[in-house]
TIBAKE-883175 format. One record per residue: residue in three letters; x, y, z of N, C-alpha, C, O in turn. Coordinates in steps of 0.05 Angstrom, whole numbers. Layout:
<fikols>
{residu=ALA; nx=X; ny=Y; nz=Z; cax=X; cay=Y; caz=Z; cx=X; cy=Y; cz=Z; ox=X; oy=Y; oz=Z}
...
</fikols>
This chain:
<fikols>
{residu=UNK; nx=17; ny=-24; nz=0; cax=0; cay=0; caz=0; cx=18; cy=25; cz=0; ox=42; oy=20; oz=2}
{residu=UNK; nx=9; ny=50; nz=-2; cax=16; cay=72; caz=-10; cx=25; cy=80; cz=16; ox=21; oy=66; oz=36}
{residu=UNK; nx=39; ny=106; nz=18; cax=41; cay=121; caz=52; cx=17; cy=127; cz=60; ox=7; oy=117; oz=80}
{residu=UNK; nx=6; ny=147; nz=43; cax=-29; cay=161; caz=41; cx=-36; cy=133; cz=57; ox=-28; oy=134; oz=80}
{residu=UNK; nx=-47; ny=109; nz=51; cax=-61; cay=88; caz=56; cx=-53; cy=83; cz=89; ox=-69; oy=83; oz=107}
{residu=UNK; nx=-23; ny=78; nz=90; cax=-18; cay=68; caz=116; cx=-14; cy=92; cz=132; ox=-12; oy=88; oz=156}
{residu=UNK; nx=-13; ny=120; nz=123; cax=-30; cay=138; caz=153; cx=-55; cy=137; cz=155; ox=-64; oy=139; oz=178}
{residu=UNK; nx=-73; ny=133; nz=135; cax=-102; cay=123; caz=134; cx=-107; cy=102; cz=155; ox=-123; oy=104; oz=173}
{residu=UNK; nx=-93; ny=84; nz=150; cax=-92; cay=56; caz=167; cx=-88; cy=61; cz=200; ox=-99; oy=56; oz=222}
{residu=UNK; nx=-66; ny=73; nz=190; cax=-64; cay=82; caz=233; cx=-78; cy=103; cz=243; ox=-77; oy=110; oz=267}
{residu=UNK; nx=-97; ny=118; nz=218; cax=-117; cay=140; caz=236; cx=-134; cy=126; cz=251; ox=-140; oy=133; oz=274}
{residu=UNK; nx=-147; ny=95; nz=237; cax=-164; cay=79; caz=234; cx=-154; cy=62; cz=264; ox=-169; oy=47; oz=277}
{residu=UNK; nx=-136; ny=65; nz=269; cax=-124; cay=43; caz=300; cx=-108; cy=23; cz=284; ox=-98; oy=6; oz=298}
{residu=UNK; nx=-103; ny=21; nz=259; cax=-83; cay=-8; caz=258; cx=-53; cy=4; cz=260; ox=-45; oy=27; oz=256}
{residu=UNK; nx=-36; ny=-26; nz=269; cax=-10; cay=-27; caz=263; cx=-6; cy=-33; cz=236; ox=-17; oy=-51; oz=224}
{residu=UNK; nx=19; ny=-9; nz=225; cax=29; cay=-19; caz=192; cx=57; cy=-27; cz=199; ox=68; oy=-26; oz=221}
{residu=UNK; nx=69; ny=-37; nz=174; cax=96; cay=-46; caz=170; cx=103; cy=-34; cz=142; ox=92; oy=-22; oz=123}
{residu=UNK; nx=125; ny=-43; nz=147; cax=140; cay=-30; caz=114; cx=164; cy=-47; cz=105; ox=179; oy=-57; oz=122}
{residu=UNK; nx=167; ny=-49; nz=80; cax=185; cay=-66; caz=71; cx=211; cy=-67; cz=84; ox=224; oy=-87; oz=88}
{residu=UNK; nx=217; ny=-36; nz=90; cax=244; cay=-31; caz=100; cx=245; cy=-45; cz=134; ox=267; oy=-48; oz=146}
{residu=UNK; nx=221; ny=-52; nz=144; cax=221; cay=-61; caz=173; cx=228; cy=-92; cz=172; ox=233; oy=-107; oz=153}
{residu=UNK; nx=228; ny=-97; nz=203; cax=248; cay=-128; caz=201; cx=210; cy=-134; cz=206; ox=192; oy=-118; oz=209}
{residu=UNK; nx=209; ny=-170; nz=206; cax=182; cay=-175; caz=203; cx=164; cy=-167; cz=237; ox=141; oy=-166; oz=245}
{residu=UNK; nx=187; ny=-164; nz=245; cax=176; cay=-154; caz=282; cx=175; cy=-134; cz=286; ox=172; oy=-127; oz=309}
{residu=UNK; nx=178; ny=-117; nz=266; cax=176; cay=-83; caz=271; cx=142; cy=-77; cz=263; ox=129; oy=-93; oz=249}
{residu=UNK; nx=130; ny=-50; nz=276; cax=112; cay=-44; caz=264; cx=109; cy=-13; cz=277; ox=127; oy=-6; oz=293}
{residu=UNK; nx=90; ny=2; nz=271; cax=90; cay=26; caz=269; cx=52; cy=37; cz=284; ox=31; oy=28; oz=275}
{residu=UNK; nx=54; ny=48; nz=297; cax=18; cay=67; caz=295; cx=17; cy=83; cz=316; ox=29; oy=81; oz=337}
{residu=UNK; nx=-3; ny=102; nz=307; cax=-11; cay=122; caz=322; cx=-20; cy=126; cz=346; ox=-40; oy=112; oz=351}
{residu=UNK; nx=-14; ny=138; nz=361; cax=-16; cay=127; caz=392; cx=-46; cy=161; cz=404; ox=-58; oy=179; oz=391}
{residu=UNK; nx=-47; ny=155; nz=428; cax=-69; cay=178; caz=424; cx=-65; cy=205; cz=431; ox=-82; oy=223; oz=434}
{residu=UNK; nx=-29; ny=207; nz=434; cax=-20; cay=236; caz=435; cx=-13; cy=240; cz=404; ox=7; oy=252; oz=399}
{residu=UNK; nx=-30; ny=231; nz=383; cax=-23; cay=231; caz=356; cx=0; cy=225; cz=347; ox=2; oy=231; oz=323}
{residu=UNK; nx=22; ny=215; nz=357; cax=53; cay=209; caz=349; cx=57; cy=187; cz=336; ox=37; oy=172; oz=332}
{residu=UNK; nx=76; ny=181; nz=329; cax=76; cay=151; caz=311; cx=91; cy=133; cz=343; ox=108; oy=143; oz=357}
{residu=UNK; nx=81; ny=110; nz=347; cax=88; cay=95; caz=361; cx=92; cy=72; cz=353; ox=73; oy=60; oz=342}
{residu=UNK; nx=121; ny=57; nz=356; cax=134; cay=38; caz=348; cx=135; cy=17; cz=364; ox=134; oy=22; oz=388}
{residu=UNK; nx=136; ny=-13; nz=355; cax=135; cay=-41; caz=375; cx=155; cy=-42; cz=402; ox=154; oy=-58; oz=421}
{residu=UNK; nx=171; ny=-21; nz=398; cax=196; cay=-15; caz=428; cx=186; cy=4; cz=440; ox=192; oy=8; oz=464}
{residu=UNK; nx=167; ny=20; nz=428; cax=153; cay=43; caz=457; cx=158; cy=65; cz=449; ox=146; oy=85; oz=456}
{residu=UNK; nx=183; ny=64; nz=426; cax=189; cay=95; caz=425; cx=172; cy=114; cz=408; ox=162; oy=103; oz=389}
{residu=UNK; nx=168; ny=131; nz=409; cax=153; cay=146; caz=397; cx=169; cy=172; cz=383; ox=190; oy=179; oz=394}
{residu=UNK; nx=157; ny=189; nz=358; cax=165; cay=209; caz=348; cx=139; cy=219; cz=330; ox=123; oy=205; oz=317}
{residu=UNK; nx=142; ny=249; nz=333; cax=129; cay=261; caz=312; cx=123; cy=256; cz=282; ox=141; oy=248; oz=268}
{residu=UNK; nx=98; ny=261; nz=271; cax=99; cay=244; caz=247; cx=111; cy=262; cz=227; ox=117; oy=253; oz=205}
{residu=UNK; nx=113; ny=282; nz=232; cax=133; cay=296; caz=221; cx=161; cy=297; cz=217; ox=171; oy=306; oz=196}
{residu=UNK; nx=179; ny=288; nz=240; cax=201; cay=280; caz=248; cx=207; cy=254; cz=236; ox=231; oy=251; oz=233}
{residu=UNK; nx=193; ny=235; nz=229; cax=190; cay=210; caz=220; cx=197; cy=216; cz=194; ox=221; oy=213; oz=188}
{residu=UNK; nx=176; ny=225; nz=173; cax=177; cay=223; caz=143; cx=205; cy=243; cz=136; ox=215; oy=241; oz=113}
{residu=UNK; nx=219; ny=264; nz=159; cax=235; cay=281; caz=150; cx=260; cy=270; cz=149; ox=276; oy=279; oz=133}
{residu=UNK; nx=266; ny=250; nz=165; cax=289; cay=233; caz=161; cx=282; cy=201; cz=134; ox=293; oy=180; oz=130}
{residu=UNK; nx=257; ny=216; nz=123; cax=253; cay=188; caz=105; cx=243; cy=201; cz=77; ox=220; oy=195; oz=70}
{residu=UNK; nx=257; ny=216; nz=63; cax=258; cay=226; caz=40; cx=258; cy=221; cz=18; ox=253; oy=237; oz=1}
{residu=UNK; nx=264; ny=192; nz=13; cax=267; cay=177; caz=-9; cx=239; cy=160; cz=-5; ox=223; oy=153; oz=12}
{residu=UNK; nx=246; ny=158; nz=-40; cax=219; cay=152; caz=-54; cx=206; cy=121; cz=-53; ox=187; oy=116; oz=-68}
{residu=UNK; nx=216; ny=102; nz=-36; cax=223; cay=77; caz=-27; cx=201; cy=75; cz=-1; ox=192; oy=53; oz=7}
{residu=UNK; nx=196; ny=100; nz=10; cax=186; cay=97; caz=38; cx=149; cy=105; cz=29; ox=130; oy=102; oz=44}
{residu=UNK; nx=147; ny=119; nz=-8; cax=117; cay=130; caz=-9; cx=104; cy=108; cz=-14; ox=81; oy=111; oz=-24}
{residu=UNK; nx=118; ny=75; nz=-8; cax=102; cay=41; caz=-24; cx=114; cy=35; cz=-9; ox=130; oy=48; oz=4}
{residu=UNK; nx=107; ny=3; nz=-7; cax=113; cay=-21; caz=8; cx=103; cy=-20; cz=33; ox=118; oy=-19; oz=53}
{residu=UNK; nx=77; ny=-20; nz=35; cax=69; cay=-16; caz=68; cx=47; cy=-33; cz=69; ox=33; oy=-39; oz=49}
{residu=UNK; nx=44; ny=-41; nz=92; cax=22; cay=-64; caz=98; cx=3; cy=-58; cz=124; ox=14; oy=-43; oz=140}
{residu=UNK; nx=-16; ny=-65; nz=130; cax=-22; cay=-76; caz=149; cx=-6; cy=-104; cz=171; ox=0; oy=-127; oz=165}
{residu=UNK; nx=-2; ny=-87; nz=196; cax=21; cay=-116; caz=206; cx=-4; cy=-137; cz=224; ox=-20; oy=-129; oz=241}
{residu=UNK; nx=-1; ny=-157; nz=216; cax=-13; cay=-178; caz=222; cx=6; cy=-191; cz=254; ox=29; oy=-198; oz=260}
{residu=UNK; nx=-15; ny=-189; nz=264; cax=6; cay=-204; caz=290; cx=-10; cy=-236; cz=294; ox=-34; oy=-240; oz=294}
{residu=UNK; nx=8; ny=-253; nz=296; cax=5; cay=-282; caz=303; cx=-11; cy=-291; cz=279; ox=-33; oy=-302; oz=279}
{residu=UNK; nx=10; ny=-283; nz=253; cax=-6; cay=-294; caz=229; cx=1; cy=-318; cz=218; ox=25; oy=-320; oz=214}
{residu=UNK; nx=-12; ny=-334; nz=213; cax=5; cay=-366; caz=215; cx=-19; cy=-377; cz=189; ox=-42; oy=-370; oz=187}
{residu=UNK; nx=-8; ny=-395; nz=173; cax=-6; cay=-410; caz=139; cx=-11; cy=-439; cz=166; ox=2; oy=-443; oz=187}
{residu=UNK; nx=-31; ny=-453; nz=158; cax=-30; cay=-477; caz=173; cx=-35; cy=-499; cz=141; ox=-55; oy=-502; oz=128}
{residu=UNK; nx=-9; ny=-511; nz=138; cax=-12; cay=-526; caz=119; cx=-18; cy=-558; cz=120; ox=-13; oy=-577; oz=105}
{residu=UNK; nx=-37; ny=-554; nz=151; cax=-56; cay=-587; caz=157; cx=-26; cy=-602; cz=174; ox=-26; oy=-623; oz=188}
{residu=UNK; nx=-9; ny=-589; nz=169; cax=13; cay=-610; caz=191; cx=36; cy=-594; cz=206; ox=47; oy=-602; oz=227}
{residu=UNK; nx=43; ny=-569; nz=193; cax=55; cay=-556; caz=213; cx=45; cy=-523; cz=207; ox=41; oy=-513; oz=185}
{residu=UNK; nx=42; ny=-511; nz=230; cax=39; cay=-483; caz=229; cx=67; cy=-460; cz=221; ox=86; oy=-456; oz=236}
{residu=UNK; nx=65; ny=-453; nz=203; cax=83; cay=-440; caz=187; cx=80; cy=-402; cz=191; ox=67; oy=-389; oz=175}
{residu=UNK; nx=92; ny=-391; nz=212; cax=91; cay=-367; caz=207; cx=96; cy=-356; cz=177; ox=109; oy=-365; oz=158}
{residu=UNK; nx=78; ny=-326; nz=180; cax=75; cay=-317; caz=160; cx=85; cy=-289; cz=157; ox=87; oy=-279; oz=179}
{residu=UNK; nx=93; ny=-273; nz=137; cax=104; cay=-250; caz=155; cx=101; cy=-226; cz=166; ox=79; oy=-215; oz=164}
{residu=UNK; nx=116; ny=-217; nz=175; cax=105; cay=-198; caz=203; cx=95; cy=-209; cz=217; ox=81; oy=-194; oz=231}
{residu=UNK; nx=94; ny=-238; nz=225; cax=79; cay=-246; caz=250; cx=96; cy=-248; cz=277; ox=120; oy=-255; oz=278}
{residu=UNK; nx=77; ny=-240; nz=303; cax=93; cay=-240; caz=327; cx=97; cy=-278; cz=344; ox=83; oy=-291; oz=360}
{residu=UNK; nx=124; ny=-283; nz=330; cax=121; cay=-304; caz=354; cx=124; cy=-310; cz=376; ox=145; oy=-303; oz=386}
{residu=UNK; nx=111; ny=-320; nz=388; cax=104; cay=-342; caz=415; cx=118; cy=-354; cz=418; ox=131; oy=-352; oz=397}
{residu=UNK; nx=131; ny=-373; nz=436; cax=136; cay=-398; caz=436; cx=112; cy=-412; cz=447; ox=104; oy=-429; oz=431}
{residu=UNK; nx=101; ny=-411; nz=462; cax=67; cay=-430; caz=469; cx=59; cy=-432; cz=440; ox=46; oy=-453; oz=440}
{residu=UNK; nx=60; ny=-420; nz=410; cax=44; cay=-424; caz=400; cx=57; cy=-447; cz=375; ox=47; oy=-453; oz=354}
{residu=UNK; nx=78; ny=-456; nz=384; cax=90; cay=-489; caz=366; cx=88; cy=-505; cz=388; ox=93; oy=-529; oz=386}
</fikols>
């Protein structure tokens, strides 16, 4: 999805990801309006896109799926961006 889409997405309450993230990273809006990240840290969403200038960061964005798992009838196969567990193998 587009950038437009994935601030859309976190106006909306979801976590996004982005290509450039590892599959355990994710990103959203917290309710002092800031971008809030899977470690807690937070920054302005202005401060965010200003260190991200290149044209690489306006695509590749998703919705991040947590505990998303491909069950192919014999083993559960994370999928990506998913948060693992260990309780859940």
């Amino acid at each position: 999805m587009e950038a437009v889409d994935a601030i859309k997405a976190m106006q909306d309450g979801k976590k996004v990801a982005h290509k450039h993230f590892t599959e355990y990273e994710w990103m959203c809006i917290n309710e002092s309006n800031r971008y809030e990240f899977e470690d807690g840290a937070t920054c302005l969403p202005s401060s965010f896109w200003e260190f991200r200038p290149d044209d690489s960061w306006q695509s590749g964005w998703e919705v991040f799926r947590e505990l998303g798992y491909v069950d192919d009838s014999f083993n559960k196969i994370p999928s990506k961006n998913s948060v693992l567990h260990p309780q859940a193998f």
